[in-house]
C-alpha positions in Angstrom: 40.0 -80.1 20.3 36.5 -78.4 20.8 36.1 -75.6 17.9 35.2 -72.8 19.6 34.5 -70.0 17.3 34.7 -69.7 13.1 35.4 -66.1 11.8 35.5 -64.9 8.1 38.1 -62.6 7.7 39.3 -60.6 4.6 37.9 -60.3 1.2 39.6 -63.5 0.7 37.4 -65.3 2.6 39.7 -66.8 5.1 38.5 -69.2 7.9 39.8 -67.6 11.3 39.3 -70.5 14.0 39.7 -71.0 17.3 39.4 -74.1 19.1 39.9 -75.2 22.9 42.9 -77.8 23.3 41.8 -80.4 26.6 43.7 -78.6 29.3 41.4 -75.3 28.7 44.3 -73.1 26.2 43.3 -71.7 23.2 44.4 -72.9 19.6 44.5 -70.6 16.5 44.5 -71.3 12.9 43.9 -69.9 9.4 42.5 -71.4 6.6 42.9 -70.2 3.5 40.8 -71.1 -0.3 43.4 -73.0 -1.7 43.9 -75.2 1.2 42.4 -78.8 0.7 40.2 -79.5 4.1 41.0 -83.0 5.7 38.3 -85.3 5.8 38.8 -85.2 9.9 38.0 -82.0 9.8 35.0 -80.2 12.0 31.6 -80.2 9.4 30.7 -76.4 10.6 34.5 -75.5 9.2 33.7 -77.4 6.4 30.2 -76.1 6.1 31.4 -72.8 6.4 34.1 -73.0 3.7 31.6 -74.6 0.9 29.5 -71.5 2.0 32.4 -68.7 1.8 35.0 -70.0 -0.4 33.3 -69.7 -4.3 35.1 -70.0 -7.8 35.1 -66.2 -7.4 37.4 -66.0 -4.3 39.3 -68.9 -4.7 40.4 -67.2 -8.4 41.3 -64.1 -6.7 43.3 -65.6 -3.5 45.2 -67.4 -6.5 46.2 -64.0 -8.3 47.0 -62.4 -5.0 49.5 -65.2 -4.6 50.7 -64.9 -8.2 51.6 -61.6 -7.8 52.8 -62.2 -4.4 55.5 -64.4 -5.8 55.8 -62.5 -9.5 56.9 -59.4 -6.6 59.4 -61.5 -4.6 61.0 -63.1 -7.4 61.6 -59.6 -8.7 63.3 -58.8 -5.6 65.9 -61.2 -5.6 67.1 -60.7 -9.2 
């Protein structure tokens, strides 16, 4: 796939990307601080992500998810 275009979306710093498949469609995919990049992946994502993605957002994505679950646990009890 050819990446076509790296967004930064939310105060969570996620990666928006787009990429072209080889018949011409368009491909869609988040990325997210907590993920752990694959060593295949493109450098500019990975560029982008050492850029966007400090201790200071990655802590806060994490305690947005915390509460996330601590919330939806709550709901099913």
């Amino acid at each position: 796939m050819l990446l076509d275009k790296i967004e930064v979306v939310s105060d969570y710093k996620h990666l928006q990307i787009r990429e072209i498949t080889d018949d011409g469609k368009y491909h869609r995919r988040i990325l997210s601080s907590n993920q752990t990049l694959s060593e295949d992946e493109h450098q500019e994502i990975k560029d982008k992500a050492e850029e966007v993605w400090t201790d200071e957002v990655k802590e806060k994505w994490t305690k947005f998810l915390e509460k996330q679950e601590t919330r939806r646990l709550e709901r099913t009890e």
